[in-house]
C-alpha positions in Angstrom: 0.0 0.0 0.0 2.8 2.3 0.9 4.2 2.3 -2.9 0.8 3.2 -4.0 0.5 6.4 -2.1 3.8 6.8 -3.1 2.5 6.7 -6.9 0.0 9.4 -6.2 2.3 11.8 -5.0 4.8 12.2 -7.4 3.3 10.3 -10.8 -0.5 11.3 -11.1 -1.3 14.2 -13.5 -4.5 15.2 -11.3 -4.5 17.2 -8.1 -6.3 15.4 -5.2 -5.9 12.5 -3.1 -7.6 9.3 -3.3 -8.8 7.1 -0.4 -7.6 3.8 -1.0 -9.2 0.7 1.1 -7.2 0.0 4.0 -7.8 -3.9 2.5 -8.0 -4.8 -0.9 -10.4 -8.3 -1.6 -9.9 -10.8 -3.8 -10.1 -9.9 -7.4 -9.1 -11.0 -10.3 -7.1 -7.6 -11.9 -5.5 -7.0 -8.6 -2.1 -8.7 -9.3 -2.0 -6.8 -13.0 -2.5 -3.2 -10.7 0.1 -4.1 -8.3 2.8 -4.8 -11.3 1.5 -1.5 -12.9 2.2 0.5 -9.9 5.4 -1.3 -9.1 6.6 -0.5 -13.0 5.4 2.8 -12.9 7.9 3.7 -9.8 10.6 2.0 -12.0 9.8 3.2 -15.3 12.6 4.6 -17.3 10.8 5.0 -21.1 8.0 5.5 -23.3 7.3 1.8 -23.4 7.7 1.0 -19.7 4.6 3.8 -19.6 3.2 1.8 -22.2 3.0 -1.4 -20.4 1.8 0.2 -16.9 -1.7 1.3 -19.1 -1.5 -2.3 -20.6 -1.8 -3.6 -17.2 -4.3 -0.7 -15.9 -6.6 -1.8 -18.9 -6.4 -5.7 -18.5 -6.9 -4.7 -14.1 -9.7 -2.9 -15.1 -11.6 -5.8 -17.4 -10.6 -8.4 -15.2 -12.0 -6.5 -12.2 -11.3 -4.4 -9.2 -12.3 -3.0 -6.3 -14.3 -0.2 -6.4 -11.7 1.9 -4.8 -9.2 0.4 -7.0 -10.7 0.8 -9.8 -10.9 4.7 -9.2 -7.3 4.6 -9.1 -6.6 2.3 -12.1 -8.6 4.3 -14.0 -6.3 7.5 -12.5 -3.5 6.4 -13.7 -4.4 4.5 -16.6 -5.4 8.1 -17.9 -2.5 10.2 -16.5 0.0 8.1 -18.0 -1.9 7.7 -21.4 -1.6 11.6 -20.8 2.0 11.5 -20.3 2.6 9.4 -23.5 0.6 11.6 -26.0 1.8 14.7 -24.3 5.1 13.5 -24.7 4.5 12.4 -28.6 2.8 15.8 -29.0 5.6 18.2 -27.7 7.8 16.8 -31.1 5.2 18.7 -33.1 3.7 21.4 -31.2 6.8 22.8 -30.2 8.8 22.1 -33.6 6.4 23.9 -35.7 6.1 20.4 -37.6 9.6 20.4 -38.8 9.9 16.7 -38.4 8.4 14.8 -41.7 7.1 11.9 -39.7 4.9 14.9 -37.5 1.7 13.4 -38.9 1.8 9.9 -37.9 3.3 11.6 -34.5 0.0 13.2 -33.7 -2.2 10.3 -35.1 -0.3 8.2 -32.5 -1.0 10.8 -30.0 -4.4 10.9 -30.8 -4.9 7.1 -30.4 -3.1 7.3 -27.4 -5.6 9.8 -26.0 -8.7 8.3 -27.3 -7.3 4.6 -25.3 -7.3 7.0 -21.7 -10.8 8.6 -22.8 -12.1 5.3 -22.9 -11.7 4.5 -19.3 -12.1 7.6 -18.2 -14.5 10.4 -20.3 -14.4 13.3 -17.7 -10.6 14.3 -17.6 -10.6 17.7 -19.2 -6.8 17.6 -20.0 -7.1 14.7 -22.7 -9.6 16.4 -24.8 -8.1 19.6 -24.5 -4.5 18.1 -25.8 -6.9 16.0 -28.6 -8.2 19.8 -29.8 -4.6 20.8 -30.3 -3.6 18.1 -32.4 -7.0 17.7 -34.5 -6.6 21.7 -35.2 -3.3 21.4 -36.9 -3.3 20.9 -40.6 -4.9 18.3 -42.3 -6.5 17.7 -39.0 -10.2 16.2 -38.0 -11.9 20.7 -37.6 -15.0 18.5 -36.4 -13.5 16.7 -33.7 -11.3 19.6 -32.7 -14.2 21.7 -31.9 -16.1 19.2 -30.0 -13.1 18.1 -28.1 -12.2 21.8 -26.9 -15.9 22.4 -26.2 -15.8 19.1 -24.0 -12.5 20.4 -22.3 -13.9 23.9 -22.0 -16.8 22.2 -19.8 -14.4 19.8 -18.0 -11.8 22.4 -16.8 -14.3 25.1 -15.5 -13.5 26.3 -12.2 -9.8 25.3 -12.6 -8.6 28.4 -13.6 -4.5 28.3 -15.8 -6.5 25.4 -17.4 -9.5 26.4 -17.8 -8.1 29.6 -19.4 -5.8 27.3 -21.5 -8.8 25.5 -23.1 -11.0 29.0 -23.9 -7.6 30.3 -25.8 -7.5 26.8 -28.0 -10.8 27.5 -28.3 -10.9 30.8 -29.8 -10.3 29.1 -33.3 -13.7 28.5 -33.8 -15.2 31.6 -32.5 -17.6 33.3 -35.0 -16.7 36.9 -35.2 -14.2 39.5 -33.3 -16.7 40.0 -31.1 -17.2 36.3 -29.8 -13.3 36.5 -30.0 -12.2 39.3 -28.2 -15.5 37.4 -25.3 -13.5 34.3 -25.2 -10.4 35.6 -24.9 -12.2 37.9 -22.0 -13.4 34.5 -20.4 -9.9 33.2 -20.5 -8.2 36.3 -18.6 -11.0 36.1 -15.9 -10.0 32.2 -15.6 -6.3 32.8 -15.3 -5.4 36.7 -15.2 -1.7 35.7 -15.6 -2.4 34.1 -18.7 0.1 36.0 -20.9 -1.2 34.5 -24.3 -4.6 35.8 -23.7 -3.9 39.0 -23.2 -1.8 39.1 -25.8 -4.2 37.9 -28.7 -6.9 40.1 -27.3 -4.6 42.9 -27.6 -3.2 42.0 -31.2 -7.2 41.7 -32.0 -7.7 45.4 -30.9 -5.2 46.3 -32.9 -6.1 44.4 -35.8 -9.8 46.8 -34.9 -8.4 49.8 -34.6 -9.4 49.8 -30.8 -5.5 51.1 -30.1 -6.0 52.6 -26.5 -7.5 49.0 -25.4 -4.7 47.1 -27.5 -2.3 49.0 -25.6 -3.8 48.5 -22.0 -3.5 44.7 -23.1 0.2 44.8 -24.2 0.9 47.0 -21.4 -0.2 44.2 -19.0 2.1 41.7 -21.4 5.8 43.7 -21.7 5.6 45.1 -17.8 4.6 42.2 -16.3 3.6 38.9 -17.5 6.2 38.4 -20.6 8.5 41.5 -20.4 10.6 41.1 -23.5 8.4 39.2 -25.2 9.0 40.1 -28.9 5.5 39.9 -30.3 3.9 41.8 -28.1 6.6 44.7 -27.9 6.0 45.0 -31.4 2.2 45.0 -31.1 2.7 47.8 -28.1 5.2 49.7 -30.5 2.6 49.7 -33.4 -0.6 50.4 -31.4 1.7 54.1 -30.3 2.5 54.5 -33.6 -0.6 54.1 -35.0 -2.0 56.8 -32.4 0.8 59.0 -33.7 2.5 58.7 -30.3 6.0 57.9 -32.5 8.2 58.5 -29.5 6.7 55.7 -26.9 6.7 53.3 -30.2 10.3 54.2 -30.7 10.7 53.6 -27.0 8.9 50.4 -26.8 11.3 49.0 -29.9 14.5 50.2 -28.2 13.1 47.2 -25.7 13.4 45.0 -28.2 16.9 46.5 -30.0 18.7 46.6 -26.5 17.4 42.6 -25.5 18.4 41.9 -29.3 21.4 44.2 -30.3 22.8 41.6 -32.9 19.3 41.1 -34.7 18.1 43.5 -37.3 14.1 43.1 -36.1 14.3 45.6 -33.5 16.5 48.1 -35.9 13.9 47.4 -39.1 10.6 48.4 -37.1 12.1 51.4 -35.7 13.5 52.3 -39.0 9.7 52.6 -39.9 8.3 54.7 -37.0 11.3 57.3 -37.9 10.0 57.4 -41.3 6.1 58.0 -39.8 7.5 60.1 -37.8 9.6 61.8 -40.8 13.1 61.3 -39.3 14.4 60.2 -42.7 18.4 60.4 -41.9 17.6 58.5 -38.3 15.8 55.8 -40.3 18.3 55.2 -43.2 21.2 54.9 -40.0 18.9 52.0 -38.6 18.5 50.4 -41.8 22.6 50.5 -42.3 22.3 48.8 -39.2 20.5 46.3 -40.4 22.6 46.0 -43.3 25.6 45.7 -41.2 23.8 42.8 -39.7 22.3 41.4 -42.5 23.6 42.3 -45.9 21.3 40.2 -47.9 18.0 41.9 -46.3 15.1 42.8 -48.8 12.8 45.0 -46.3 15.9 47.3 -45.5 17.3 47.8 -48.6 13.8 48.4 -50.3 12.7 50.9 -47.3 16.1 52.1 -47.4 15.7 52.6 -51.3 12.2 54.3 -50.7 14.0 56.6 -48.5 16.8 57.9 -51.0 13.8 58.3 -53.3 12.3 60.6 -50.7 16.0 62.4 -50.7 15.8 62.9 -54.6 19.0 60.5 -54.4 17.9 57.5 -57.6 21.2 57.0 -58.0 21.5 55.2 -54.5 17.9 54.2 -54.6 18.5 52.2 -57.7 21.7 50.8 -56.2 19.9 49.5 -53.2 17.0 48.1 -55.8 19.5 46.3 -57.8 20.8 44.6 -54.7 17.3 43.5 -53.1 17.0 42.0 -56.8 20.1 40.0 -56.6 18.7 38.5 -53.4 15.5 38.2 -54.8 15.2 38.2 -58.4 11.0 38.0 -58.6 10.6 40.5 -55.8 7.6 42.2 -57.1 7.9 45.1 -54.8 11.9 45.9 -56.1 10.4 45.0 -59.9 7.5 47.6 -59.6 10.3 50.3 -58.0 13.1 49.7 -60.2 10.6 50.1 -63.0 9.5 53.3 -61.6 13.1 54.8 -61.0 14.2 53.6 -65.1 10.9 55.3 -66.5 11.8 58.6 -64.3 15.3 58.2 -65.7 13.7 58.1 -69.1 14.7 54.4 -69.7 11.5 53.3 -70.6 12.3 50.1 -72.2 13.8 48.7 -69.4 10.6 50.0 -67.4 8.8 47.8 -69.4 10.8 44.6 -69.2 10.6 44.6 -65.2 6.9 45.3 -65.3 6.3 42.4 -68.0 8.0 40.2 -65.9 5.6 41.3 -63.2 2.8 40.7 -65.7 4.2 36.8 -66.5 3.8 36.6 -62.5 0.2 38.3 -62.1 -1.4 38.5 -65.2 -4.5 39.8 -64.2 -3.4 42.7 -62.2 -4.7 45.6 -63.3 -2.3 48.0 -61.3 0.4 46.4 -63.1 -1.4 46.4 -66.5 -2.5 50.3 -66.5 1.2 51.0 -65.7 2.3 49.4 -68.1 0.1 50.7 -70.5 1.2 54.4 -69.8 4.8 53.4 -70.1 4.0 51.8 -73.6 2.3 55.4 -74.3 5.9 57.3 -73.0 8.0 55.3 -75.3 5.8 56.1 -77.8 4.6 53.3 -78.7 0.6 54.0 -78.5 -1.4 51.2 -80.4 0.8 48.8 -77.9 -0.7 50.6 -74.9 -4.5 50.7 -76.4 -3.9 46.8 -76.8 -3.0 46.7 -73.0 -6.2 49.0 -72.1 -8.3 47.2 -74.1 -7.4 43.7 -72.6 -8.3 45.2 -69.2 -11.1 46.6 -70.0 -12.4 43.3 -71.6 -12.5 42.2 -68.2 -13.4 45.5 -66.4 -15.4 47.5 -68.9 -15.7 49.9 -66.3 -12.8 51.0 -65.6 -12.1 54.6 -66.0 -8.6 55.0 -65.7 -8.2 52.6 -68.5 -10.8 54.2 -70.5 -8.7 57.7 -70.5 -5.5 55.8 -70.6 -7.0 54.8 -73.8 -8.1 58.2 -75.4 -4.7 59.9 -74.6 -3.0 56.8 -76.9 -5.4 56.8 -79.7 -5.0 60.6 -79.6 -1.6 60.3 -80.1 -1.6 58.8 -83.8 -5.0 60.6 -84.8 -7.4 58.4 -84.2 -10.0 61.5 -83.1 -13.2 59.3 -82.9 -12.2 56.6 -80.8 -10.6 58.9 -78.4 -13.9 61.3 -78.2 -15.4 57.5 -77.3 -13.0 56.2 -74.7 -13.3 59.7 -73.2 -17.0 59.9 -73.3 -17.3 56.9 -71.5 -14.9 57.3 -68.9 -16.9 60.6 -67.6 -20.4 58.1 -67.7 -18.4 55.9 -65.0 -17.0 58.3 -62.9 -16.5 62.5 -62.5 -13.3 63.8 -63.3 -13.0 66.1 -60.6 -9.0 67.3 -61.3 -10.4 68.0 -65.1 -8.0 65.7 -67.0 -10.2 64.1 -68.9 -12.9 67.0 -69.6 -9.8 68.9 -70.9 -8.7 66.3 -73.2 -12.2 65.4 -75.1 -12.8 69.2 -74.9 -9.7 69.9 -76.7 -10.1 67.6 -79.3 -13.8 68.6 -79.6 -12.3 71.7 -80.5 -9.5 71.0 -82.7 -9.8 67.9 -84.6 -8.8 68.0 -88.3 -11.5 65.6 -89.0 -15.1 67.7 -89.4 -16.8 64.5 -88.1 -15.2 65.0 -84.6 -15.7 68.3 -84.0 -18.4 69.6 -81.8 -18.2 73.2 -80.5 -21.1 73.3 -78.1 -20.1 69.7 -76.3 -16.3 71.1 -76.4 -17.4 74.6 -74.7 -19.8 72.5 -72.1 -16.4 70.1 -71.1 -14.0 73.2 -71.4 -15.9 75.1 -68.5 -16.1 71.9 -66.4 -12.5 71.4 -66.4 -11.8 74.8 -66.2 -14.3 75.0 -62.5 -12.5 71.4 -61.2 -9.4 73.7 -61.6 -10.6 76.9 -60.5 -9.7 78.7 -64.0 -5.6 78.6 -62.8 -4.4 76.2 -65.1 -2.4 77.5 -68.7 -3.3 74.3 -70.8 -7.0 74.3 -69.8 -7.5 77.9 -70.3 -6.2 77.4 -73.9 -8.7 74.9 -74.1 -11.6 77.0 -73.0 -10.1 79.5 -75.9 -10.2 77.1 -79.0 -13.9 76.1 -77.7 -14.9 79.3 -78.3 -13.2 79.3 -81.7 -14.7 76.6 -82.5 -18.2 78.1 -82.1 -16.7 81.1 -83.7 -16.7 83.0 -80.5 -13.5 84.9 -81.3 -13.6 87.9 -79.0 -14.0 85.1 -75.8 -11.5 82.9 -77.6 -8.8 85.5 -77.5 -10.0 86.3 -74.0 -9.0 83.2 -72.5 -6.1 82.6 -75.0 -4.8 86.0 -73.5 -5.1 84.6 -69.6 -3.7 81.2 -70.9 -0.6 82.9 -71.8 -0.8 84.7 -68.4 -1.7 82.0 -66.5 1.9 80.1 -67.8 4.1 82.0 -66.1 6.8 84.4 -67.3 10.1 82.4 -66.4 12.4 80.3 -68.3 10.8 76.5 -67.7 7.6 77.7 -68.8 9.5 79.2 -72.2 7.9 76.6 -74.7 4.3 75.9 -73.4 4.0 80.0 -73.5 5.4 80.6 -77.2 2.7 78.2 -78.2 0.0 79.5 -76.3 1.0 82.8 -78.4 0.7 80.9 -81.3 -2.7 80.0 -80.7 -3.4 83.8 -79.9 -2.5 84.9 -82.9 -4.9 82.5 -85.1 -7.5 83.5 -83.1 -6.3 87.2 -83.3 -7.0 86.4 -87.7 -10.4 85.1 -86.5 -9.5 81.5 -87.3 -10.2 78.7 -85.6 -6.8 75.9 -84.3 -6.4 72.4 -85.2 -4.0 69.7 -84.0 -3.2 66.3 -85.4 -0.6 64.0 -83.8 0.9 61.2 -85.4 3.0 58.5 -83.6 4.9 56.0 -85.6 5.2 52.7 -83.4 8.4 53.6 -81.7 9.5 56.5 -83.8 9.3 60.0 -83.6 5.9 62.1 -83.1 4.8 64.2 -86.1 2.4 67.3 -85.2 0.4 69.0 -87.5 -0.7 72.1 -85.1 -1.8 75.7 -86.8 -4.4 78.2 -87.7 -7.8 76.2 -89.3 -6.7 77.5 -92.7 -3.1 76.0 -93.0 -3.4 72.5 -91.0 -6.2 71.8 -93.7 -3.3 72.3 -96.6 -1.0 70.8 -95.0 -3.4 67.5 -93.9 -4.7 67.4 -97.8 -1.5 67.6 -99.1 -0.6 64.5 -96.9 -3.2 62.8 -97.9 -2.7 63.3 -101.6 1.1 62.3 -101.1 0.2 59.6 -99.4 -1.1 57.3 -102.1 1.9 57.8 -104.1 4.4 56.7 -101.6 1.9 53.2 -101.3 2.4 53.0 -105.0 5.8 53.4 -105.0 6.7 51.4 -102.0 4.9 48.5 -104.2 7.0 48.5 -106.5 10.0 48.5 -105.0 11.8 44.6 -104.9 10.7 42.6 -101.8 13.5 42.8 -99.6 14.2 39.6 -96.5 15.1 40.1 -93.8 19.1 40.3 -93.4 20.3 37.1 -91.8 21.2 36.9 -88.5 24.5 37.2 -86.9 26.0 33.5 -87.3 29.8 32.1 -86.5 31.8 31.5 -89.3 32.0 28.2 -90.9 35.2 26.6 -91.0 
């Protein structure tokens, strides 16, 4: 009897004493209960744990005692606890980095289910069954009624209690019922670190930042100072209330517990830049590249910064690095792309976003960028194909649609462009007047007499002139050809007059303001102003632009000349295409 109590005090999962009778009568499974608790004493291994259940269960069906079999049955299922827990702990602490973790936990399971089948009322077995049914691949039914079963078990227990209603947050419907659980769980156990933690990541995830930071408070001063998570959290809920010097405090927690990682200087590289400290930031994120050459976030935040500075040069240097690292980083692909087409080097623009494109094909951010780079090397009827497969699958998209008129503008295609822009202004308004002042202008100044439309071009012209409060140079001129248009030629050379105005006297301005004079003086002769633009698929841009009078000349004359040219072109001799550049045969 002595090794028995003995057993209870140091082997039994389960707090409580058990009263024992003082003598045991004669039954069959008494002999297998003695050599369980004698093994159990001695047992050195998984499988000496094994065989003390073995000889709980064949105790148990051979029969006991009463008494006895109270006991069997608690320590049948504390060491079938002990065994799964132990098979468990492989996996639930090693993130599943060993391959064999799935038979791991179906062995744990079974070893569970054998103890629940003695005994159905120990809480601690169904709440270790939850955690291994809710990893992946994993029975979601059985996980849910196994936590709910624990939940019920392990009331009034309180760490364990409040261990169960955390597992069992997973299949909480809503933040609400969340952030109630998790409430549940810090009443149980208000020590319980993890709790307070998740409810205070949830309130941040809400935007509830003063309650996320009364939670992390509670987590980095006194249950789990230096806990890295939840310093972050605390850092982010400050910097989110603009409070950029207790975030920057909170991560110097993390910088000085961690000196030799880059975490701690990365997030407080970001709440100098919120807090627009751009020379403090880029000195954490050398840090960081001290410590970590080969890091993507810094040197792409770092190359974000030197953009801020005006400094591309370095920018692109730090891009062309994060690539090397990372050569489909979609993030350094969109930036580089953006820092060659600023350069002007918008073929290899294009290149990095088409190999964005290959990766995402059906983002549209991508596509519509790409589309205005196609339009900068001029290279227009690319770029309409690029609108016009996006709008195939968004017909209303507006940005598309006036991406669209400004190509087809480009190599005369008047109609088409009136269309695209026509349609745009059904979807959305165009409150910064881009696109009123572009179908207004061409309303106005189309060399076809199909396209031209005086009183529509005078009603756009005023709207974009009110979205921009009559200040702009460009769509005061257009305002002034409007009026030509309807032959209107005192207004015309009213607003002409504050166009040229309006530009400015100094030297940047030089070139916009000689042609605004240009257009003053037609309508100064009482004629009316017409543009055509030509683009030749990367080539130059050819702009007939002039009094009424003369662009219809010059446009005829082209149009005569332009047969003869086809004609002559046909008869040249067929010429192939040279060969290309081959090695030399021997």
């Amino acid at each position: 009897m002595v090794g028995r109590f003995l057993l209870l005090a140091v082997a039994v999962l389960w707090t409580g004493l058990f009263t024992l009778p003082l003598a045991a009568e004669d039954y069959a499974g008494q002999a297998d209960l003695d050599k369980a608790v004698d093994l159990k004493l001695d047992a050195e291994n998984m499988a000496d744990l094994g065989k003390v259940a073995d000889l709980c269960e064949a105790a148990l069906n051979k029969g006991l005692h009463e008494e006895d079999q109270v006991f069997a049955k608690q320590l049948l299922t504390s060491v079938r606890y002990q065994r799964a827990e132990a098979m468990a702990k492989g996996i639930l602490e090693e993130a599943q980095q060993r391959k064999d973790w799935k038979q791991l936990r179906d062995n744990a399971v079974a070893e569970v289910d054998k103890g629940l089948a003695f005994d159905d009322t120990v809480g601690m077995l169904y709440l270790l069954k939850a955690r291994l049914l809710i990893m992946p691949d994993g029975n979601k039914e059985e996980a849910e009624k196994s936590i709910n079963k624990a939940v019920e078990l392990l009331k009034g227990t309180g760490e364990q209690h409040s261990k169960a209603l955390v597992v069992s947050l997973i299949f909480a419907k809503g933040p609400e019922a969340q952030i109630d659980v998790l409430t549940k769980a810090i009443e149980a156990n208000p020590n319980n670190a993890d709790a307070y933690r998740l409810r205070g990541l949830m309130y941040l995830e809400q935007g509830k930042f003063e309650n996320a930071l009364a939670d992390l408070k509670i987590v980095t001063e006194q249950l789990a100072p230096g806990d890295l998570t939840s310093l972050q959290a605390y850092a982010r809920a400050f910097a989110q209330l603009g409070e950029f010097d207790e975030a920057i405090k909170a991560v110097n927690q993390i910088v000085k517990a961690n000196p030799n990682s880059p975490i701690g200087y990365l997030l407080r590289a970001q709440f100098k830049t919120m807090a627009g400290n751009l020379d403090a930031a880029i000195t954490d994120l050398d840090q960081v590249l001290v410590l970590d050459s080969r890091s993507v976030p810094a040197l792409l935040m770092r190359a974000s910064l030197y953009v801020e500075r005006e400094d591309y040069k370095a920018a692109l240097q730090d891009v062309e690095r994060a690539l090397a690292v990372d050569t489909g980083n979609m993030q350094a692909l969109l930036m580089r792309a953006t820092l060659y087409a600023q350069e002007g080097k918008y073929s290899e623009a294009i290149r990095d976003l088409e190999a964005l494109q290959m990766r995402s094909d059906k983002n549209e951010t991508i596509a519509l960028q790409l589309a205005a780079l196609y339009q900068a090397d001029k290279r227009p009827r690319k770029s309409v194909e690029i609108y016009n497969a996006v709008l195939k699958e968004q017909p209303d998209n507006a940005l598309a649609l006036r991406g669209k008129g400004d190509a087809l503008l480009s190599y005369g295609k008047h109609a088409e462009a009136v269309a695209a822009y026509e349609e745009a202004l059904k979807i959305q308004d165009d409150e910064e007047g881009g696109i009123l002042n572009n179908l207004a202008w061409v309303l106005s100044t189309s060399t076809q007499d199909n396209v031209r439309n005086g009183d529509k071009a005078l009603k756009y012209a005023v709207q974009a002139c009110e979205a921009t409060d009559y200040a702009e140079a460009h769509i005061l001129s257009t305002l002034a050809a409007a009026h030509a248009e309807k032959g209107n030629f005192e207004d015309a050379r009213k607003w002409s007059k504050k166009a040229v105005e309006a530009a400015g006297g100094d030297e940047a301005a030089a070139e916009i303001r000689d042609h605004l004079k240009k257009e003053l003086e037609a309508y100064e002769k009482n004629e009316a102003w017409r543009e055509l633009q030509s683009t030749k698929e990367g080539g130059p841009t050819e702009t007939i632009a002039g009094p009424a009078s003369e662009v219809a000349d010059q446009v005829k004359k082209e149009a005569e000349a332009k047969p003869a040219a086809e004609e002559k072109k046909a008869e040249e001799p067929e010429m192939k295409d040279p060969a290309p550049d081959m090695a030399p045969v021997s």
